[in-house]
N, C-alpha and C positions, 0 to 999 in steps of 0.2 A: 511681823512677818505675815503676807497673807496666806490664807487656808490654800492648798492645792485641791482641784476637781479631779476625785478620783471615782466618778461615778464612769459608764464604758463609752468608749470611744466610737463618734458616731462615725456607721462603715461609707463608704461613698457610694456610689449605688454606680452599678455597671451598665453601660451601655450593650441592651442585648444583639447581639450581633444576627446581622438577617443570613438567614440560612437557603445558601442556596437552592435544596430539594426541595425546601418545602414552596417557594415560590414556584418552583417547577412544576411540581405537584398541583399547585391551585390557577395556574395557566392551563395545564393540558385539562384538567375538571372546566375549565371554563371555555374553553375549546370544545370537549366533549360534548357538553349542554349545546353552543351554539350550535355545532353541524349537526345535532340530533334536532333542536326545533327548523332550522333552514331545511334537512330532509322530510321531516313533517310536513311543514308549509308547504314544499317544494310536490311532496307526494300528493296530497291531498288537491293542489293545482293543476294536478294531470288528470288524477281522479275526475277533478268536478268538469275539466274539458271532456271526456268520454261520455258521459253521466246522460245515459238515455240509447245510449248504442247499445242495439240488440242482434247477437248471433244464435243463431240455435241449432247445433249440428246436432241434436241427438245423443241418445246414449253412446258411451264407448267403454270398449272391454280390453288393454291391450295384452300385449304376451306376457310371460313371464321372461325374467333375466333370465338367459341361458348361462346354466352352470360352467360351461367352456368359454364364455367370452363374459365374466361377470363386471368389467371395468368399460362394457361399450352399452350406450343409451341410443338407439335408432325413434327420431322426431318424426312425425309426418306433417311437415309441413303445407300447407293449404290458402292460396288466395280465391278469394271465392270474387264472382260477379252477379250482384242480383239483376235478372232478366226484368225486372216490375212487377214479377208477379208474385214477389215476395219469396221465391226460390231459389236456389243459386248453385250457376255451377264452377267448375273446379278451372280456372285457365291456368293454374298454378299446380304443380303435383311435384315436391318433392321428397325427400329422406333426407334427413343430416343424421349422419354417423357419426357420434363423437366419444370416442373412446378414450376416458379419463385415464388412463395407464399409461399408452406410449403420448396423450397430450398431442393427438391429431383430429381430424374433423375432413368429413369426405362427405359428398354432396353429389347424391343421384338423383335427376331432373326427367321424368317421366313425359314423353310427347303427349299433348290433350286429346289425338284424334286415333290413339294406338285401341285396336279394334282389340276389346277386353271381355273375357269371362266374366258377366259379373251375377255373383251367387244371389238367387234367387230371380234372376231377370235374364231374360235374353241375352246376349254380347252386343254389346254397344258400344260406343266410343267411349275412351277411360274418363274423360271431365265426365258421365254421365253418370258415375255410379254415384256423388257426393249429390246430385241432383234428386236420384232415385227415392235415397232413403241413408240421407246425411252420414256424417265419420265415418262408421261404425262400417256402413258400407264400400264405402271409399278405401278403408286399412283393409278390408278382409277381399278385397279386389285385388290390391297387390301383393298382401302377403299371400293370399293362391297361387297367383300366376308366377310370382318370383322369389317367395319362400323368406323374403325375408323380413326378422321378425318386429313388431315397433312397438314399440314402448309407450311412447305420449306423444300427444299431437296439440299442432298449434295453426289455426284456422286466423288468417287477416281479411277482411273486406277492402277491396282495392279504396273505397271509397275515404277507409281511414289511413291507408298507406301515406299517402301524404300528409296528414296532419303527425302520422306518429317519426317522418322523417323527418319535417319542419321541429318539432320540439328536440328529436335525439342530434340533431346536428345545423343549427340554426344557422350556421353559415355554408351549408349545403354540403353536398359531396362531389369529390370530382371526379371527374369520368371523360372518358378520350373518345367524343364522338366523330366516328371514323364518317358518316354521310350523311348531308341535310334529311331530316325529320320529318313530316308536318301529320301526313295523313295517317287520319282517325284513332289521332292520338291529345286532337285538342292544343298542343302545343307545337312550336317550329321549336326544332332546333339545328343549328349550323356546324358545321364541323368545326375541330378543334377543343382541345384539352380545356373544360372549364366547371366550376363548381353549381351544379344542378340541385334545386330545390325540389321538394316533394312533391307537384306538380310534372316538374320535367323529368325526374327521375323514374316516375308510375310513367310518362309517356313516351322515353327510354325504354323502357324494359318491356312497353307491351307492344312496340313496333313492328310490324311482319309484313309492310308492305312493297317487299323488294324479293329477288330472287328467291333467300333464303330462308322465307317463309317463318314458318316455325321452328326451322331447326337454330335460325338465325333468332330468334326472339329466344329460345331460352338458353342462350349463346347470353346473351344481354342479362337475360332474369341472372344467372349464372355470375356474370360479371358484378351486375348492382349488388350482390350478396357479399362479395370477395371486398367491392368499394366501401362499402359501407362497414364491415370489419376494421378494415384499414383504417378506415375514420374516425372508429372506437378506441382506437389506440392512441388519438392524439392528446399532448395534453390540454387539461381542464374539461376533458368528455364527464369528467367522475361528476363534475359538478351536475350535470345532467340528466344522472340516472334517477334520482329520487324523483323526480317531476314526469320521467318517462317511465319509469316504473308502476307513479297512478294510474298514466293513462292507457299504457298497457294491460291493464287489470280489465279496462272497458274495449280497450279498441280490439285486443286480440281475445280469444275463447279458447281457449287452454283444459286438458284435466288436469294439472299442477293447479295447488293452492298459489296465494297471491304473497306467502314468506319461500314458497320453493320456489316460482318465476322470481323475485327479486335475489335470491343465493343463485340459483343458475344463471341468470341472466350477469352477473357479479363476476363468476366464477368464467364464465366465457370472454366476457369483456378485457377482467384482466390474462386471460391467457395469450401472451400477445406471442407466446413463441407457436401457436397453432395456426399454422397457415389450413387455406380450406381448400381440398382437391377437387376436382368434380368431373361428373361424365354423364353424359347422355344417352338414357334408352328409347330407341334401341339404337344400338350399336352399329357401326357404317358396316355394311355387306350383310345384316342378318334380318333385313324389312325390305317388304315391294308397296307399291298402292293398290288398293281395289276399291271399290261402291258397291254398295249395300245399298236397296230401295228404302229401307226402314233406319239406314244408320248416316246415308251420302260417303263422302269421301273419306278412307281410312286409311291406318297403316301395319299394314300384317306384317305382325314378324315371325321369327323362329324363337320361342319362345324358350326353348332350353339354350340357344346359343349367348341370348340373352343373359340366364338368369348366370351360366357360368363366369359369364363377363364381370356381370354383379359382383357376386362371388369374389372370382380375383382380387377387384378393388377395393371392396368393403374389408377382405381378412376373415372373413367366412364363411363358412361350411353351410350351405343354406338347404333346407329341409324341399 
């Protein structure tokens, strides 16, 4: 009879079963990592396109949060035009109201030639105060005459308008040009609904060689602001932000650091339930025209009828 083998019996070995979390898991780590160096790279190529763009508005001091409207941030938004002699004034002047609580956004657009109090200097046309004696005087221009109060400010050179709309929307934005374009704007453009690049878009908005002057140009500024929203909302914009967020850092001049422009800028983008209201000072029935030997052609207004109007819109009580 043979011996039986009673030594232990070998186990089979199990086939370990793949676990669905944890591939989960090491996808979305791998996902992570990509979109973090793609925004790197992405950031850093916006960066290095800016890289030598110089603004220099000056010091600025803004208000403080008013404890009654603590969920609203008022911008003073600023396009400037250098004259060549390395100066620059203001053809842009506005406010954005963005109040993170009701998740609205309201946009007051100030006339260039509104004949202005400005502290320390004679009155002169409003583009002149950021001329005078940069930001600082430009904010304390308006918040004098119209009380109301701004928080942080964001200064573009028309010059880089265009390069920072070619990167944030490379296949342009569209815009419903209501009459043929051309003059002393550098570009033609023809009527009808079509997708304008950064070029045509600065020559869209700075147009005023028809009836409606200025009122009609930032009727347009007005408009390109609203299109260009609209735009942000489309998808694969996100993939965009990292590379326009470098060059943002160069092309505009902000007192925001460059992690607070990247969260706000984020944080507006995806708000797509915030449409942008806007209105124009001054207001229809409360400005006449006059000339000034030392200022040329201006526009006088009533400057309390104004600022109530203000008021109304914005949801505040203005000092």
């Amino acid at each position: 009879m043979e011996d039986q083998y009673e030594g232990p019996i070998p186990k089979r070995r199990r086939k370990r079963k793949l676990r669905v979390g944890r591939v989960i898991f090491t996808l979305a780590t791998l996902c992570f990592i990509a979109v973090g160096f793609y925004s790197l790279i992405q950031y850093n190529a916006g960066k290095s396109i800016a890289k030598g763009n110089v603004i220099d508005p000056g010091s600025f001091q803004g208000d403080a949060v008013d404890p009654k409207y603590t969920s609203i941030e008022n911008y003073l938004l600023l396009g400037v035009d250098n004259d060549g002699s390395g100066r620059s004034r203001t053809d842009t002047m506005m406010v954005l109201s963005w109040d993170k609580g009701e998740k609205t956004m309201r946009l007051v657009s100030f006339m260039r030639d509104i004949y202005a109090d400005i502290p320390g200097y004679k009155s002169y046309k409003l583009n002149t105060a950021y001329y005078l004696n940069g930001v600082q005087t430009a904010k304390d221009t308006i918040t004098g005459m119209f009380g109301i109060p701004i928080h942080h400010y964001a200064i573009v050179d028309f010059d880089n308008f265009e390069s920072i709309v070619d990167i944030a929307f490379p296949k342009g934005v569209e815009i419903d040009v209501k009459k043929e374009m051309s003059e002393k704007i550098g570009v033609t453009l023809t009527p009808g609904k079509k997708r304008l690049n950064g070029q045509e878009l600065l020559g869209y908005a700075r147009f005023r060689a028809d009836a409606e002057g200025d009122f009609g140009r930032v009727a347009r500024q007005q408009e390109v602001i609203s299109a260009m929203k609209e735009e942000a909302m489309r998808p694969g914009m996100i993939a965009n932000v990292p590379k326009l967020a470098g060059a943002l850092t160069g092309f505009i001049k902000t007192d925001l650091s460059s992690k607070e422009e990247i969260t706000r800028a984020m944080t507006l983008l995806l708000n797509k339930g915030a449409d942008i209201e806007t209105m124009t000072v001054p207001v229809e029935g409360t400005y006449s025209f006059a000339s000034y030997s030392h200022a040329g052609s201006v526009i006088e207004l009533d400057v309390e009828k104004n600022k109530d109007a203000i008021a109304n819109f914005l949801g505040m009580q203005l000092d």
